[in-house]
N, C-alpha and C positions, 0 to 999 in steps of 0.2 A: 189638186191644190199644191201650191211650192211652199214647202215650210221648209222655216229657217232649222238648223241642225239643232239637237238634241242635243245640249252640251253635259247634261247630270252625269256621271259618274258612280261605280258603286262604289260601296266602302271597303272591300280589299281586294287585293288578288292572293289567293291562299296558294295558289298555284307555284308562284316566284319563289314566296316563302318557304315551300316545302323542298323547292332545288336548292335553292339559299344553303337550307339546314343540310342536305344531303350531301353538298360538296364541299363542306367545315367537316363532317363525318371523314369523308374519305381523306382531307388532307391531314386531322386527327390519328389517321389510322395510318399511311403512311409515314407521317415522323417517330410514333411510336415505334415502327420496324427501323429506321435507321438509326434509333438512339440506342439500341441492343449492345449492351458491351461484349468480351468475347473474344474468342479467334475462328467461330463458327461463321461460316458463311453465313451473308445475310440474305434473308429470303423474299422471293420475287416481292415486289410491291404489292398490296392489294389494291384492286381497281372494283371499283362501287359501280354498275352503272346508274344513272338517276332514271325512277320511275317516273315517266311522267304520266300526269292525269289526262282524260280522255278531252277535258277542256277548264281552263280557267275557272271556280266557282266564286260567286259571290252571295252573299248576303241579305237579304230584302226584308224588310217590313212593311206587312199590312197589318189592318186594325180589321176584326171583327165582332160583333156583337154579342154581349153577353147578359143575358137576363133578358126581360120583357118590360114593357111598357114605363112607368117611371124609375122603375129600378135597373133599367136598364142602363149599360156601359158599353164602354169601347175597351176590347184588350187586343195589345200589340202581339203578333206571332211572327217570330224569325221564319224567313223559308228561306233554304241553300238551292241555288239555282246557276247554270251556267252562263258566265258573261257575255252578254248581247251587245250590239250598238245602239240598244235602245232600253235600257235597262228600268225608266220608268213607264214604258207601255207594258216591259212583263209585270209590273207590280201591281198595276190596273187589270189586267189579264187574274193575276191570282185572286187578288181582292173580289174581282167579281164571279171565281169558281165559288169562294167561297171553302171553309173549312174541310180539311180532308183528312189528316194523321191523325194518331188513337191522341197524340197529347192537346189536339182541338176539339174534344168529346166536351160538349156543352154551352159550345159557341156557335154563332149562326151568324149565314154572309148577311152584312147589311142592307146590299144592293141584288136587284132580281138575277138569279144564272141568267135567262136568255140575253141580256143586256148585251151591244154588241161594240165595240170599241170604234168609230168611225173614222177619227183623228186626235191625234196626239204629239204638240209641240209646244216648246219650251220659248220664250223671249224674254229678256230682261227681269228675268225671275218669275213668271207668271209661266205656269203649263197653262195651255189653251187645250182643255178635253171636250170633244163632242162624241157623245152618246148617241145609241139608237132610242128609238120610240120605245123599247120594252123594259128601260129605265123606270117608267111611268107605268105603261097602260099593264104590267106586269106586276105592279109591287105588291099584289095581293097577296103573292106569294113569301111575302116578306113583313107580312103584317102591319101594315101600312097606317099606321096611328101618327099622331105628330110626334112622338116623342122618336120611335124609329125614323122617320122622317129627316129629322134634327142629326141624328145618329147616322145615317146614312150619307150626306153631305162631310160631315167629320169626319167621318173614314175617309172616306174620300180624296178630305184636303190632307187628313193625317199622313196618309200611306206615300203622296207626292210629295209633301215636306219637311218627307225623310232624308232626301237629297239635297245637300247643299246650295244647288244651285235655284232652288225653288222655292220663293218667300209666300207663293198664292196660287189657288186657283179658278180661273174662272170656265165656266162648265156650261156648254149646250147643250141643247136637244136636238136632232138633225138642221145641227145650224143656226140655233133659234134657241135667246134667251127669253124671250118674251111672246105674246099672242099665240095664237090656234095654230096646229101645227097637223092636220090629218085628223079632226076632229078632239084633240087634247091639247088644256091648257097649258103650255109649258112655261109662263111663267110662274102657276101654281103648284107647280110640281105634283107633289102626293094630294094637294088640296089641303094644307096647313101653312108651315110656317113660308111656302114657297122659294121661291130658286133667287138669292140673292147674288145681285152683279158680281160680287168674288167671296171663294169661298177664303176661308183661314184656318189656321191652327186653331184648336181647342182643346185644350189640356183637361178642359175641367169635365168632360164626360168621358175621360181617361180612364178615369180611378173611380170605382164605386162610390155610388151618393151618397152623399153624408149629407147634417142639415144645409137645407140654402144650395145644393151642387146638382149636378143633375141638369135635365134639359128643364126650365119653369114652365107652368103650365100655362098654354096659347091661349084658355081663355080669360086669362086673369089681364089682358093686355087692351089697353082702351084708349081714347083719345079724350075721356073726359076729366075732369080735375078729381084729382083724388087727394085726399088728407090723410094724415096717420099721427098717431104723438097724443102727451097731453104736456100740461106745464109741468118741468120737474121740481122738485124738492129742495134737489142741491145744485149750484152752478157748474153747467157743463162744457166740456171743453171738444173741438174737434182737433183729432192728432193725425189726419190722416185722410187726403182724399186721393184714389185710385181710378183706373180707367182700365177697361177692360173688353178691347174686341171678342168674341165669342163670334162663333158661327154665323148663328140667326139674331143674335142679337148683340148690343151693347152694353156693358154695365158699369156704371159709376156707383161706386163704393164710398159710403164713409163715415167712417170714425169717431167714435163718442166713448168719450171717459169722464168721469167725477171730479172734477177740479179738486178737490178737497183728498180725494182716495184713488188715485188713479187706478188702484187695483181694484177697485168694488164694482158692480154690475152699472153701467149709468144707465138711467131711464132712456126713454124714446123720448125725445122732444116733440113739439107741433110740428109738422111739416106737410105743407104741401106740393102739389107739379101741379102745371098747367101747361097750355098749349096759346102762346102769345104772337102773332105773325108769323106761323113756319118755326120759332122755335119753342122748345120745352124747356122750363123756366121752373129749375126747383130749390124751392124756400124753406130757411131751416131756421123756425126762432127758441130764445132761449140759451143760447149760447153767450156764454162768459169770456171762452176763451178760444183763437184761434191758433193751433200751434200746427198745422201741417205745413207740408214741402211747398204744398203749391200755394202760390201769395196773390191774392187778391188782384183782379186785372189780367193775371197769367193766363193762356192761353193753351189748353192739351191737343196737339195733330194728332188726328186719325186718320192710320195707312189705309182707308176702307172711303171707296167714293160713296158710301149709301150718307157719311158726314162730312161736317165739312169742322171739325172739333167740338172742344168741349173749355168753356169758359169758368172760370171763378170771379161773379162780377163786386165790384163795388156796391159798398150799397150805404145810405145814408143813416142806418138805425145800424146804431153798436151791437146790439143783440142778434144780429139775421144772418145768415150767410145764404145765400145765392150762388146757383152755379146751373148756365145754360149750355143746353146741349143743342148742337145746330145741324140739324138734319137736311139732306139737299131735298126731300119731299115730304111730306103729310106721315108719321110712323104712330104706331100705336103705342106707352107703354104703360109700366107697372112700375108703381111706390112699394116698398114694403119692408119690413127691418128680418134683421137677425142677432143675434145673441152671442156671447161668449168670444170674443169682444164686442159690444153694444153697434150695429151698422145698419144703417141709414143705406138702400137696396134703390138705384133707379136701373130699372132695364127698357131698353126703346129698343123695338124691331125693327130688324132691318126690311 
């Protein structure tokens, strides 16, 4: 296959740095000898030679897994390694050894050791990574729940979008992102939340779960109409609607506060989703007041083809706020709030 060149870069040459430093040393040390006052001879120059290193080092980040099943996380490990021309297939290479030094004691690789790297190239900010078959048919050895699953894919994207030149990735299987592939599903990947068209950054199984963080649970995700809320008390306000790619899924966020007390707990209003021609259509009444960024009509891009965005629509009753999420296929998701600040939770699978 001809792949276009590998433009990523690591993040330093220590190597330069260290001659850098060595020959400020020696010219240090020679002005000191000629500033000697005196009628003493002065003495030979001293000459430094510079040590150089056996090769250039650089710097790499991968993510490996830490904990088990929901409480499990992604932590970032520096590895010092010598600069290559291909500096994100060695990071794919470490990632998939897998933990090795005493200060990785309690981490575990996300992705199966056999796993075998088949190609690896960069274009227009997307690395293009295809795998072998033991990505899959091997993850037993990697405790292959959805929640590792999820965590797997993140590493993944995490450890390539470490390099500047890399906004995404999207990921095969001998070639193959979807259908049978030597008797495995490869666009189901582990058989949960499956192999979506590109992966991304995710921050948020970065950092141990806290309430609402973490990977959510696959089977809480549905395509039928769900409710949540009651009528509140006191008139609420929304200050705040957010959007949020994740790995496997999408999340729109938002924001509820007490007209009256901004600072006090506001209730969960009524709210439902539904599934209206290809889009999900979620309705928020009881509201008073509408004070967030995004205004009515506005329209959110998502850098991710599994959408095609996310609307804030118009809507004829003062009380309601509306906002559709427009998926390019049929996607499952989950209503559900959170606490401390009051939030209104839509997640759609990719």
């Amino acid at each position: 296959m001809t792949r276009p060149p590998t433009s990523a870069r690591g993040p330093r040459r220590a190597g330069a740095q260290r001659l850098a430093a060595l020959a400020a040393l020696a010219a240090v040390l020679v002005l000191a000898a000629c500033s000697r006052g005196g009628t003493e001879p002065l003495a030979d120059p001293i000459s430094v030679e510079p040590t150089m290193q056996p090769a250039d080092m650089v710097d790499l980040t991968v993510y490996f897994r830490s904990g088990e099943g929901s409480s499990a996380f992604l932590v970032p490990v520096t590895i010092e390694t010598e600069i290559t021309d291909d500096l994100p297939l060695a990071a794919v290479h470490y990632l998939i050894a897998g933990p090795r030094g005493e200060d990785e004691s309690g981490l575990s690789a996300a992705l199966p050791p056999e796993t075998q790297v088949l190609d690896l190239f960069v274009a227009e900010g997307t690395a293009h990574l295809d795998l072998s078959r033991e990505v899959i048919s091997r993850a037993a050895g990697v405790n292959p729940s959805d929640e590792h699953e999820a965590l797997a894919l993140a590493a993944i994207a995490g450890t390539l979008t470490e390099f500047p030149t890399i906004e995404q990735v999207r990921l095969s299987v001998e070639g193959h992102q979807t259908g049978s592939r030597r008797g495995l599903d490869v666009g189901a990947f582990w058989g949960g939340w499956g192999l979506p068209e590109v992966l991304v950054r995710d921050e948020s199984i970065m950092v141990e779960p806290g309430e609402g963080d973490g990977v959510p649970p696959l089977d809480s995700f549905s395509t039928e109409d769900q409710d949540i809320g009651a009528p509140p008390d006191q008139p609420l306000a929304v200050t705040r609607v957010r959007v949020r790619d994740r790995v496997t899924y999408l999340r729109v966020i938002v924001e509820l506060a007490d007209v009256g007390d901004p600072d006090a707990s506001a209730a969960v209003p009524p709210a439902r989703v539904r599934e209206d021609g290809g889009r999900i259509v979620l309705e928020i009444d009881g509201i008073a007041a509408y004070d967030a960024d995004l205004e009515p009509g506005q329209r959110v891009d998502v850098e991710d083809p599994a959408f095609d965005g996310v609307v804030v629509d118009d809507t004829d009753r003062p009380d309601q706020v509306r906002i559709t999420v427009l998926p390019t296929s049929p996607r499952g998701f989950w209503l559900h709030d959170l606490s401390s600040p009051t939030r209104l939770i839509l997640d759609v699978r990719k």
